[in-house]
FITORRO-753020 format. One line per field, with one value per atom (N, C-alpha, C): chain; x, y, z; atom name. Coordinates in steps of 0.001 Angstrom, whole numbers. Example, Ala and Ser with C-alpha at 12.3 -4.5 7.8 and 13.67 -1.06 7.14 Angstrom:
BEGIN
gufi = A; A; A; A; A; A
u = 13190; 12300; 13200; 12850; 13670; 12900
v = -5690; -4500; -3300; -2250; -1060; 30
w = 7800; 7800; 7800; 7080; 7140; 7870
bami = N; CA; C; N; CA; C
This chain:
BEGIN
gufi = A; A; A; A; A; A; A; A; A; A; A; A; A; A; A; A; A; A; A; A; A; A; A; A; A; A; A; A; A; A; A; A; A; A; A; A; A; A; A; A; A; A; A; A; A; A; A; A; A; A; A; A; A; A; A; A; A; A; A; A; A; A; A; A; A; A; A; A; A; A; A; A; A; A; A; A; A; A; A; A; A; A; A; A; A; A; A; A; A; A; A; A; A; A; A; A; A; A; A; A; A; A; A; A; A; A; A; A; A; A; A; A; A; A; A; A; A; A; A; A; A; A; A; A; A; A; A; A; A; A; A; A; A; A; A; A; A; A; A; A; A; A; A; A; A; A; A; A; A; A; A; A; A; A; A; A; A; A; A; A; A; A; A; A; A; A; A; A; A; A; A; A; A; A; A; A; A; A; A; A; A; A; A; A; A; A; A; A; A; A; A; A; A; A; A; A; A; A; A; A; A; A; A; A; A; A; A; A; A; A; A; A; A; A; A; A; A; A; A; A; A; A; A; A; A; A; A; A; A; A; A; A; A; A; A; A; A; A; A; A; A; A; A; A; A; A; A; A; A; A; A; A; A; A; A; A; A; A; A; A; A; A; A; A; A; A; A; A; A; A; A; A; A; A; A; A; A; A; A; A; A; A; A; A; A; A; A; A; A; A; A; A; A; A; A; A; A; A; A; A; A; A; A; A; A; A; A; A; A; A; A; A; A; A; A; A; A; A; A; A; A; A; A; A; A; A; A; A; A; A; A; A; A; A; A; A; A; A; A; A; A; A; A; A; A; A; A; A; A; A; A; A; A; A; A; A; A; A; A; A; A; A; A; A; A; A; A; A; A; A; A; A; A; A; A; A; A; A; A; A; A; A; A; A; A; A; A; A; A; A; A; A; A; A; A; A; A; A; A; A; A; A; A; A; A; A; A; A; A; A; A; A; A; A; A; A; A; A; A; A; A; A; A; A; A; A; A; A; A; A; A; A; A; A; A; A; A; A; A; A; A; A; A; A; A; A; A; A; A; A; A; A; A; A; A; A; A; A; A; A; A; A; A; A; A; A; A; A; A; A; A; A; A; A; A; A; A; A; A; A; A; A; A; A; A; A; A; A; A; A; A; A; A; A; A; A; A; A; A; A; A; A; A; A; A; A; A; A; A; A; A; A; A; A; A; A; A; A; A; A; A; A; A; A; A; A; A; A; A; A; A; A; A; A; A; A; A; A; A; A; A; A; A; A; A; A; A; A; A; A; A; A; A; A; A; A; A; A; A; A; A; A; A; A; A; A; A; A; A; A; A; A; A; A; A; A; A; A; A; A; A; A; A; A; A; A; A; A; A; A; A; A; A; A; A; A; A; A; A; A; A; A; A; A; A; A; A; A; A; A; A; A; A; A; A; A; A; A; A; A; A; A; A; A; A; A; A; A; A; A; A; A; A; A; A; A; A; A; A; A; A; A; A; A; A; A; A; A; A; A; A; A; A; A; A; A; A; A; A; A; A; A; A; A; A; A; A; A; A; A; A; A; A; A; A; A; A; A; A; A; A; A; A; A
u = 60264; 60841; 61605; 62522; 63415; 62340; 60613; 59811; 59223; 59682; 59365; 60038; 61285; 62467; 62637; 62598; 62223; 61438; 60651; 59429; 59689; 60188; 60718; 61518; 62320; 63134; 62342; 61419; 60289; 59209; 58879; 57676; 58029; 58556; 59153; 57977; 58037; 57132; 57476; 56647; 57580; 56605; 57044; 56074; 55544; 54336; 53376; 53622; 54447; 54617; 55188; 56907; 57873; 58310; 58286; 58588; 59553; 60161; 62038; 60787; 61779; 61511; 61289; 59852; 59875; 61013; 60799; 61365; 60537; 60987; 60454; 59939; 58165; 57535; 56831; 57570; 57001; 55602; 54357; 53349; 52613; 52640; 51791; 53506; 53427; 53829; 55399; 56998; 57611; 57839; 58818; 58627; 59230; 59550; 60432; 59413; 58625; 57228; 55759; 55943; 54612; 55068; 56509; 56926; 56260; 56469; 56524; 55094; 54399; 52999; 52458; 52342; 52266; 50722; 50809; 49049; 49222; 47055; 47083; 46442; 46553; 46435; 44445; 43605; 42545; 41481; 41577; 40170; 40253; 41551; 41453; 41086; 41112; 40148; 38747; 37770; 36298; 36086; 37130; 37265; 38749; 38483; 40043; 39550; 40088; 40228; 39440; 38896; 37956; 36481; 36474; 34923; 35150; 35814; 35205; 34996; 35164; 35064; 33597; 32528; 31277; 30340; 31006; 30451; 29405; 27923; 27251; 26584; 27021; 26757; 26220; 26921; 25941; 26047; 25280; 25121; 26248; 27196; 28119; 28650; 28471; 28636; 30306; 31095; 33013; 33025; 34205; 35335; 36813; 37111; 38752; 39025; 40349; 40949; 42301; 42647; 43862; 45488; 45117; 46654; 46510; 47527; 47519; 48355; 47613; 47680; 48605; 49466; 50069; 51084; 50590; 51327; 52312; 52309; 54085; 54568; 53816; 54204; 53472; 54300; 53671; 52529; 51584; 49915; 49543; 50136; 49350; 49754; 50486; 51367; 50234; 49935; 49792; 47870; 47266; 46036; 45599; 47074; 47219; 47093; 47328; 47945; 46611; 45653; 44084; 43573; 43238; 42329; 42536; 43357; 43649; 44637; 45083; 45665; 45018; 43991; 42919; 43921; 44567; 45314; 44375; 43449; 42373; 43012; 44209; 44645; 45276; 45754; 46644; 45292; 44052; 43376; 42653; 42327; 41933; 43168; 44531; 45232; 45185; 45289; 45018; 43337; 42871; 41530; 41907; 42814; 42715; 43875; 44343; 45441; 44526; 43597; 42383; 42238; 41183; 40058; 40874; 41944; 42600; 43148; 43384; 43288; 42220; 41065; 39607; 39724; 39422; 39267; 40292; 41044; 41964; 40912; 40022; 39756; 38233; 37843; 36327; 35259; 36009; 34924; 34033; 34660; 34187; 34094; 33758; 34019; 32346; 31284; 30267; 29807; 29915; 29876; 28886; 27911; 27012; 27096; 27840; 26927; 28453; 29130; 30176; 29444; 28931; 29368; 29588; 30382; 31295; 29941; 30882; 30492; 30534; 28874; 28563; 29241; 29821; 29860; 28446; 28101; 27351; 27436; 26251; 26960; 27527; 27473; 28165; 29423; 30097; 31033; 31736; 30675; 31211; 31379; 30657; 30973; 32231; 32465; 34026; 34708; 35165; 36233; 36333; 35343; 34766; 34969; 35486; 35337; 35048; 34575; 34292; 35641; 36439; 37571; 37055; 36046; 35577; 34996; 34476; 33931; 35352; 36373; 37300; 37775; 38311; 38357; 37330; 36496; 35465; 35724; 35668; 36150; 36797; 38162; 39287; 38963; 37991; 38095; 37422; 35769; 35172; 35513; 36677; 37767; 38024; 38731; 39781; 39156; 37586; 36719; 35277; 35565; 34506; 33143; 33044; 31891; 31586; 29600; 29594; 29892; 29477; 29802; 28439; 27814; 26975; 26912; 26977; 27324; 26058; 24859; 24086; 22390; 22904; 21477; 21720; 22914; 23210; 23373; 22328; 23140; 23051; 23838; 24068; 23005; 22129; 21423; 21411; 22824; 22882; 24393; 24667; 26145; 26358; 27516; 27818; 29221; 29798; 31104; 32139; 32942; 34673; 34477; 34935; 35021; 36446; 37437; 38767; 38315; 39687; 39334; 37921; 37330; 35894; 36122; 35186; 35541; 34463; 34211; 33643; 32435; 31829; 30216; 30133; 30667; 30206; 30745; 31162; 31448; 30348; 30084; 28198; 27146; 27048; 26272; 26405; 27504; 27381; 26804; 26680; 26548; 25043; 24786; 23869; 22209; 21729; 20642; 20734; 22058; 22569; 22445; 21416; 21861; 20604; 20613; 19100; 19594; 18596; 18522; 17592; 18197; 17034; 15993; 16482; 15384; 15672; 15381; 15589; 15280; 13959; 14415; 15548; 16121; 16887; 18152; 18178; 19202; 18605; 17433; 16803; 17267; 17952; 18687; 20083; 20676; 22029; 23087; 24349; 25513; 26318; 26314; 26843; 28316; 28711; 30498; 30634; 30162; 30565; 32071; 32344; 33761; 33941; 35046; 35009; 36684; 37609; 39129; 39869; 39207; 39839; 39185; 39349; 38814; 39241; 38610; 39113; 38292; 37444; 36123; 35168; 34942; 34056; 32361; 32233; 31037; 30678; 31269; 30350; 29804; 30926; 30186; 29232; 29228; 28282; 26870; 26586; 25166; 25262; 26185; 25732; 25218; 25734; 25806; 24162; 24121; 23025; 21379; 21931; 20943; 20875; 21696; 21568; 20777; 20818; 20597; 19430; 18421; 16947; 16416; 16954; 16524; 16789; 15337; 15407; 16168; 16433; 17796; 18975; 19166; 20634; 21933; 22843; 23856; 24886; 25653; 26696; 28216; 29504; 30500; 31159; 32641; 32869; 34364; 34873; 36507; 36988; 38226; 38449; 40204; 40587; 41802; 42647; 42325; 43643; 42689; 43848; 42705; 44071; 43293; 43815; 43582; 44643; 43980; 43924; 43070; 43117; 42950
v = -21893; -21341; -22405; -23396; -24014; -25107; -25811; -26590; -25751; -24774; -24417; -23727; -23528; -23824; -24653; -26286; -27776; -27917; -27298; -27919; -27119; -25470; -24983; -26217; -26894; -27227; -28257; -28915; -29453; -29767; -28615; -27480; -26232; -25317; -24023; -23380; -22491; -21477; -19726; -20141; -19474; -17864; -16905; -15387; -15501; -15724; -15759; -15023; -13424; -13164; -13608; -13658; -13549; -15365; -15462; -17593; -17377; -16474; -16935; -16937; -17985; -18264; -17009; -17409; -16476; -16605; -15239; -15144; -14952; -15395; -14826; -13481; -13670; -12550; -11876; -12961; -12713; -13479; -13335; -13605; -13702; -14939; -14794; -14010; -12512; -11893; -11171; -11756; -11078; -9751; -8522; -7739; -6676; -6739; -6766; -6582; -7347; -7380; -6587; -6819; -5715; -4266; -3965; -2415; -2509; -3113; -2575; -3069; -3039; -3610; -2153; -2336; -1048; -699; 419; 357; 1480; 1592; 2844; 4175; 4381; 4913; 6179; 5071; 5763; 6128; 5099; 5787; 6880; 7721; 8958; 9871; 9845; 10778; 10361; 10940; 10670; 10662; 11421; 11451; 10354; 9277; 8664; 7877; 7086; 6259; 5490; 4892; 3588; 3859; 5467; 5783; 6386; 6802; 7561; 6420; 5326; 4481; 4077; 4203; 4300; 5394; 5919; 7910; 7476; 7792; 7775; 6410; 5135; 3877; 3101; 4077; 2919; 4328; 4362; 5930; 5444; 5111; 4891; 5418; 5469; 6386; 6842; 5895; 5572; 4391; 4858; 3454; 3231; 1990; 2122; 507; 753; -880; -628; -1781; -1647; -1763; -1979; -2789; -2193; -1903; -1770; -3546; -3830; -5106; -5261; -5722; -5965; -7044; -7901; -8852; -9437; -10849; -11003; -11051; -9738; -8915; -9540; -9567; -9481; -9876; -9309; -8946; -9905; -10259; -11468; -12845; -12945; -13933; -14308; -13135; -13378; -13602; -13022; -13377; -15067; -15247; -16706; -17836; -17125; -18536; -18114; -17121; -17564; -18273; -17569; -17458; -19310; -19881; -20771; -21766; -21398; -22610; -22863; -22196; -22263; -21823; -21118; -19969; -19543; -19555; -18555; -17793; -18106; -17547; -16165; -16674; -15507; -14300; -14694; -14014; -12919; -13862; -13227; -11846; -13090; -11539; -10661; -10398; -9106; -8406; -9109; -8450; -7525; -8229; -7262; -6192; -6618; -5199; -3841; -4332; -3401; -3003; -3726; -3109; -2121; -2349; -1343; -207; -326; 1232; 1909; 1035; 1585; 2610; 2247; 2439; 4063; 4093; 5439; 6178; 5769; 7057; 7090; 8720; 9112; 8307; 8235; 7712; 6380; 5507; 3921; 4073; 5012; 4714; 4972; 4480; 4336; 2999; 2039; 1073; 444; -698; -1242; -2858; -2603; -4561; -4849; -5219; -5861; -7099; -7135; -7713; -8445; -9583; -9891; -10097; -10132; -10279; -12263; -12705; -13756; -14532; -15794; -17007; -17810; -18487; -19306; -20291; -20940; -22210; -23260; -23079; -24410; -23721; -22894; -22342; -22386; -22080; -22523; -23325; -24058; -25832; -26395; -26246; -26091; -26169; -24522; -23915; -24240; -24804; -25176; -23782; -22754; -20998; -19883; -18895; -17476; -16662; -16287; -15883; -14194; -13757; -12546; -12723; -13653; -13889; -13692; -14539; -14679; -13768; -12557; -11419; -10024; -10732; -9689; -10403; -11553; -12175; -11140; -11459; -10310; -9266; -8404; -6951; -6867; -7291; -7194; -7581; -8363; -8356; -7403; -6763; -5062; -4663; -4638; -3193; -3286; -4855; -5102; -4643; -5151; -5051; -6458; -6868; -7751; -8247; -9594; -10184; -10903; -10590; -11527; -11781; -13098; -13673; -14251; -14221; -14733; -13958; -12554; -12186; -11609; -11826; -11532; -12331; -12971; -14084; -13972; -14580; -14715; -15837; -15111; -16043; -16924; -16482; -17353; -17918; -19228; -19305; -18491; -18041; -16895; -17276; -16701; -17161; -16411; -16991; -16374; -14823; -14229; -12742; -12335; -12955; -13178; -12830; -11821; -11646; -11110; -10700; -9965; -8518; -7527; -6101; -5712; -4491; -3921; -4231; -3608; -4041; -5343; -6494; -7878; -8689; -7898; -8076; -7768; -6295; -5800; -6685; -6957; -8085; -9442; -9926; -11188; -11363; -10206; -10254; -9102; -8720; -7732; -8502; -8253; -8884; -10300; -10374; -11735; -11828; -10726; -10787; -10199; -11109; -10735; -10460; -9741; -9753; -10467; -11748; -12327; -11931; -10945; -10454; -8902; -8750; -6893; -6208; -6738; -5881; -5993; -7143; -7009; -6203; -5648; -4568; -3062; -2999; -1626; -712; 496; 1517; 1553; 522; -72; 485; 1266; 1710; 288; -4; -1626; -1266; -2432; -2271; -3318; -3299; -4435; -4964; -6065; -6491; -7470; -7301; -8200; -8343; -9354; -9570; -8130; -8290; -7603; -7221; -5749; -4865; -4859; -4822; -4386; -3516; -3878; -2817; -2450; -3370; -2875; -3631; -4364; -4561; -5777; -6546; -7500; -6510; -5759; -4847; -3870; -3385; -2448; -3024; -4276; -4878; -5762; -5545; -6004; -4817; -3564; -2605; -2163; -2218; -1397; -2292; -4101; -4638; -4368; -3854; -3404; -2042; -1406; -129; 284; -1379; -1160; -1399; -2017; -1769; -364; -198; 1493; 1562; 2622; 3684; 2631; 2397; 1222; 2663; 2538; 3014; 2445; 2206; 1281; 2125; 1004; 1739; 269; 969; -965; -838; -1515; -2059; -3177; -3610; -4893; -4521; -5874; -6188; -5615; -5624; -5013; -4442; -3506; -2596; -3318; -3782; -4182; -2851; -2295; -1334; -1929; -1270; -1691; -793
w = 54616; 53389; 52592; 53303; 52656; 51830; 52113; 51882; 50553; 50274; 49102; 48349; 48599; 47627; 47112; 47875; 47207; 46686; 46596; 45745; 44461; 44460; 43484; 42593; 42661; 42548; 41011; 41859; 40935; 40068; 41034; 40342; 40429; 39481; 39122; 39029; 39713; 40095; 39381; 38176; 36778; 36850; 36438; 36195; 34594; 34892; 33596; 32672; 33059; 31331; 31024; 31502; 30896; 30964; 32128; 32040; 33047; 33121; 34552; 35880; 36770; 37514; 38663; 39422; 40671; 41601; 42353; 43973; 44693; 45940; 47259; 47068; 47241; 47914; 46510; 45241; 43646; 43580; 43029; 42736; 41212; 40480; 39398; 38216; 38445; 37959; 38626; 38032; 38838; 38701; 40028; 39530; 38677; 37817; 36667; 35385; 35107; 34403; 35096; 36521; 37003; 36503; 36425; 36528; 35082; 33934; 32989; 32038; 32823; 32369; 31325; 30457; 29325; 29924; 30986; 31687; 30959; 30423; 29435; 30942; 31871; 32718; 31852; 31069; 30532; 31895; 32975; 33654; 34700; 34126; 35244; 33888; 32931; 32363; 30983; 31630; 30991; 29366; 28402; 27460; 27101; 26538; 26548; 24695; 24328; 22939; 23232; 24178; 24574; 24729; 25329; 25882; 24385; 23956; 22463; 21300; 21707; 20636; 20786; 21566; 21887; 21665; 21645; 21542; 20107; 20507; 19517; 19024; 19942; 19865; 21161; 22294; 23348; 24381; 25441; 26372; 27542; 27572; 28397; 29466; 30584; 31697; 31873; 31998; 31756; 31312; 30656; 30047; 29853; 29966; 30266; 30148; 29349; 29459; 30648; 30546; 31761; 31292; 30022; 29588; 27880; 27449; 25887; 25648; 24843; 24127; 22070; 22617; 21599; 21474; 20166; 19784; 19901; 20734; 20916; 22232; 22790; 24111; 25469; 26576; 27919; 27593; 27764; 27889; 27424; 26405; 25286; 25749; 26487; 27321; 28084; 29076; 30011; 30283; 29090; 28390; 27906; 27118; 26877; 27814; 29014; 29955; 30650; 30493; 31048; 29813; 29017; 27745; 27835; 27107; 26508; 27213; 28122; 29428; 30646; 30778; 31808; 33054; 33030; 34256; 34905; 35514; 36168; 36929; 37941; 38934; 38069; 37204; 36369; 36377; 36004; 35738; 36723; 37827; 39136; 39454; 38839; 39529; 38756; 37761; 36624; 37213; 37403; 37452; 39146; 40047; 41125; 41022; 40210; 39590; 39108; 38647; 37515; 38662; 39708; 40445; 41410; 41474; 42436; 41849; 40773; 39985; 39524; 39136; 39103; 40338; 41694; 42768; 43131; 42496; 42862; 41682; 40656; 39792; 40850; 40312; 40681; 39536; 38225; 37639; 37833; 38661; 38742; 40247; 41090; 42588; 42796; 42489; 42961; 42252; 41663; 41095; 41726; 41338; 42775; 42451; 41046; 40672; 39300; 39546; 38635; 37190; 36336; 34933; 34212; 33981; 33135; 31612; 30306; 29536; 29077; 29037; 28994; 28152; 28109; 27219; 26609; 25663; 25312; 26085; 26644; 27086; 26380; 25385; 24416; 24547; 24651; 24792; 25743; 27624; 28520; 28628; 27978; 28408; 27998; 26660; 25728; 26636; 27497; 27546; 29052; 29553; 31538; 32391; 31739; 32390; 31538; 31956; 31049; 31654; 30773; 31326; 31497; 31585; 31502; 33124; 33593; 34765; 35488; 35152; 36469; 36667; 35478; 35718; 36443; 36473; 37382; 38697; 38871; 40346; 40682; 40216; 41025; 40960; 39880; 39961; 41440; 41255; 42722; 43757; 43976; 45501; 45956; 44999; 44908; 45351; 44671; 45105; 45929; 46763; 47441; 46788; 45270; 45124; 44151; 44506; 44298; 42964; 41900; 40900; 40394; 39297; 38812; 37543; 37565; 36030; 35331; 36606; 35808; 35310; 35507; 35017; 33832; 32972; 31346; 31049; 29828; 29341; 27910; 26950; 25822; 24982; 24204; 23510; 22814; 21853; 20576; 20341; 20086; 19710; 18595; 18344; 17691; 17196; 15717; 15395; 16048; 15873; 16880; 15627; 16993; 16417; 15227; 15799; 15040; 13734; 12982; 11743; 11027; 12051; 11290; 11170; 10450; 10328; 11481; 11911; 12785; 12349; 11355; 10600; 10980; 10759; 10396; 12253; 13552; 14250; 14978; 14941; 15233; 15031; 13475; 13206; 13870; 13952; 14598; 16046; 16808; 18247; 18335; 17252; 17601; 18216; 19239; 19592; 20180; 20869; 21022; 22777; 23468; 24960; 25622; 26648; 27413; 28969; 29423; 30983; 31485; 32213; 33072; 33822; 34559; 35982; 35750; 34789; 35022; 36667; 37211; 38280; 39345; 39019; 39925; 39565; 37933; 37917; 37710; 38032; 38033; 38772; 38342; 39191; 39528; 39089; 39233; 38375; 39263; 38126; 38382; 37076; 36522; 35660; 36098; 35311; 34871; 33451; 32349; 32151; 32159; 32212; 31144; 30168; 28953; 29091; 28486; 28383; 27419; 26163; 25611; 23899; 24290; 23542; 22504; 20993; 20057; 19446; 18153; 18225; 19059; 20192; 21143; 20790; 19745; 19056; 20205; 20708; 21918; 23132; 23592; 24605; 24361; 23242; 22707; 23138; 22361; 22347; 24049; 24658; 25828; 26757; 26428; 27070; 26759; 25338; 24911; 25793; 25663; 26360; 28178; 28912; 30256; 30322; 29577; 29501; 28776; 28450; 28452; 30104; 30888; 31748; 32590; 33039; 33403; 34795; 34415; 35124; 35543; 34861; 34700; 34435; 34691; 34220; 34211; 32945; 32576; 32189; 32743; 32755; 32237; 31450; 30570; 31300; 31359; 31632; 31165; 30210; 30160; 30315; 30382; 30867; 30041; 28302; 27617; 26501; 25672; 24531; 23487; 22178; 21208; 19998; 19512; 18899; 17354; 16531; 15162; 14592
bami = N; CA; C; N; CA; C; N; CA; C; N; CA; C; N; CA; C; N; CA; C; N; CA; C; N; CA; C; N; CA; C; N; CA; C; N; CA; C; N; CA; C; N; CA; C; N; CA; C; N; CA; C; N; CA; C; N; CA; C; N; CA; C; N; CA; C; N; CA; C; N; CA; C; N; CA; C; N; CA; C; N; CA; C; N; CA; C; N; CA; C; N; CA; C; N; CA; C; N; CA; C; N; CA; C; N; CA; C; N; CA; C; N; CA; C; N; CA; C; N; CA; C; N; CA; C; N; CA; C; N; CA; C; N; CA; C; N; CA; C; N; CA; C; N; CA; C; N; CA; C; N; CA; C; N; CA; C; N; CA; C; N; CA; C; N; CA; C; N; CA; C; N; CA; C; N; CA; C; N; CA; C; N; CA; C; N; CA; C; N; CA; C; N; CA; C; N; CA; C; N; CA; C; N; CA; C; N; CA; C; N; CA; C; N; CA; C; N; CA; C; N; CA; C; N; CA; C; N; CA; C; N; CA; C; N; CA; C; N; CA; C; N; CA; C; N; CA; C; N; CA; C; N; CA; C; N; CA; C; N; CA; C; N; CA; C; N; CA; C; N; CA; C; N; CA; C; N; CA; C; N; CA; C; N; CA; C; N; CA; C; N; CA; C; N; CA; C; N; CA; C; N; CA; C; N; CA; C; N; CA; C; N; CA; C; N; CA; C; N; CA; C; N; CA; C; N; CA; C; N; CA; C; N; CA; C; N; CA; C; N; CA; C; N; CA; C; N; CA; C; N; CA; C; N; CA; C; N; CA; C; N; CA; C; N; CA; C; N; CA; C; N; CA; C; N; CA; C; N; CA; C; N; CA; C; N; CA; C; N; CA; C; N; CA; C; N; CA; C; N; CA; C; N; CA; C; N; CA; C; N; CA; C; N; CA; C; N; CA; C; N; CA; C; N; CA; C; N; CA; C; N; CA; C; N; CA; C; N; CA; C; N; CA; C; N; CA; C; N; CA; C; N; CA; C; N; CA; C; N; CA; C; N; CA; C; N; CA; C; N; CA; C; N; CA; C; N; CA; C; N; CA; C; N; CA; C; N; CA; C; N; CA; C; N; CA; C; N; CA; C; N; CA; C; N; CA; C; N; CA; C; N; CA; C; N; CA; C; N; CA; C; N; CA; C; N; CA; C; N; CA; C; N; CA; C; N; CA; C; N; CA; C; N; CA; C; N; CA; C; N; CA; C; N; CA; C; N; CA; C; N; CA; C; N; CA; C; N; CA; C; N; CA; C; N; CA; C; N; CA; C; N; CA; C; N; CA; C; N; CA; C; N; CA; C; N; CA; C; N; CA; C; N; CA; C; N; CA; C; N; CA; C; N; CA; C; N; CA; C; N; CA; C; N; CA; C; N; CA; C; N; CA; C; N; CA; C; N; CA; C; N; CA; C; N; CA; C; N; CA; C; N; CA; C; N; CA; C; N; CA; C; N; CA; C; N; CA; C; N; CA; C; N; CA; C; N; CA; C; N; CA; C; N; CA; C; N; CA; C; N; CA; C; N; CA; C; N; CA; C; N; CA; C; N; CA; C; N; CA; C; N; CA; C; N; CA; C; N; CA; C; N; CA; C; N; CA; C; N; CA; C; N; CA; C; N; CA; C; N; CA; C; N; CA; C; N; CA; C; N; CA; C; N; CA; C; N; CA; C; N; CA; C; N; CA; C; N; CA; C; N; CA; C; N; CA; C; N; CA; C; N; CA; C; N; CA; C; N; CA; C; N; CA; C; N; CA; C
């Protein structure tokens, strides 16, 4: 214990939302900030703001974000220090925060094949991670189920979604995603995993491309819902 109090000393072993330093037995997140993680508690019921934001756009089996997302706040902190500081760990742990509340609802408890929503590779290459992947890492820990990143992939570089309207967000991504080996997702209830939701227009056309392959059934989750 005392060999890493010293090292505290040097390397501060800080809680990703907020910045004060951890304690003993604190992880990633101290707990002070886990209590107050603004969770939108959506995947214990089938009708919520997220699955209705699909209603009529993609055949969606469930949906649910984990975090309400807003400016400034926690979440965005703690998004930041994956997204854009290459935190992965931060990320893994949010994702096993998810998968273990997935796991208490009925709606996501038959799951067979975890998701994430693809990067370009000029993109992966950029950024050297899909922060949508590392978050399915951790979800499929939680929920002992597997992870594949590579039979969706993204066709086309595509512009940053930032600042677009829903129409011209659709458009940018519409027809932008293939399945490599369809059979190997034939029959599969699949759980699409993306960071964070706002219109929903990347998962839509990822969703809608899983769900040409036959008897696919798709369910979406991402880490935080941005509302607009």
């Amino acid at each position: 214990m005392w060999i890493t109090d010293f090292l505290n000393l040097f390397f501060p072993n800080n809680c990703q939302a907020c910045g004060k330093p951890l304690v003993r037995k604190e992880n990633i997140i101290c707990l002070s900030c886990l209590y107050k993680l603004p969770k939108t508690n959506f995947h214990f019921h089938i009708n919520n703001p997220i699955s209705r934001i699909f209603w009529g756009r993609a055949n969606i089996h469930a949906a649910t974000s984990f975090l309400f997302f807003n400016k400034g706040g926690n979440v965005q902190n703690l998004i930041h220090q994956l997204k854009y500081r290459g935190n992965t760990e931060t990320g893994r742990h949010l994702g096993e925060l998810l998968g273990k509340d997935l796991k208490k609802s009925n709606l996501f408890n038959n799951i067979d094949l975890i998701i994430p929503v693809p990067l370009h590779p000029k993109k992966l290459h950029k950024r050297g991670f899909n922060q949508s992947e590392v978050i399915a890492e951790g979800i499929g820990y939680a929920m002992d189920v597997p992870v594949n990143a590579d039979e969706l992939q993204r066709t086309e570089h595509t512009e940053t979604q930032t600042k677009k309207t829903r129409y011209t967000r659709w458009e940018n991504v519409k027809g932008k995603f293939r399945v490599v080996n369809p059979e190997n997702l034939a029959g599969k209830n699949i759980l699409l995993i993306d960071d964070v939701l706002t219109t929903g227009a990347t998962l839509e056309s990822c969703a809608q491309t899983l769900l040409e392959v036959p008897k696919t059934i798709v369910s979406i989750a991402t880490l935080a819902y941005a509302q607009v």
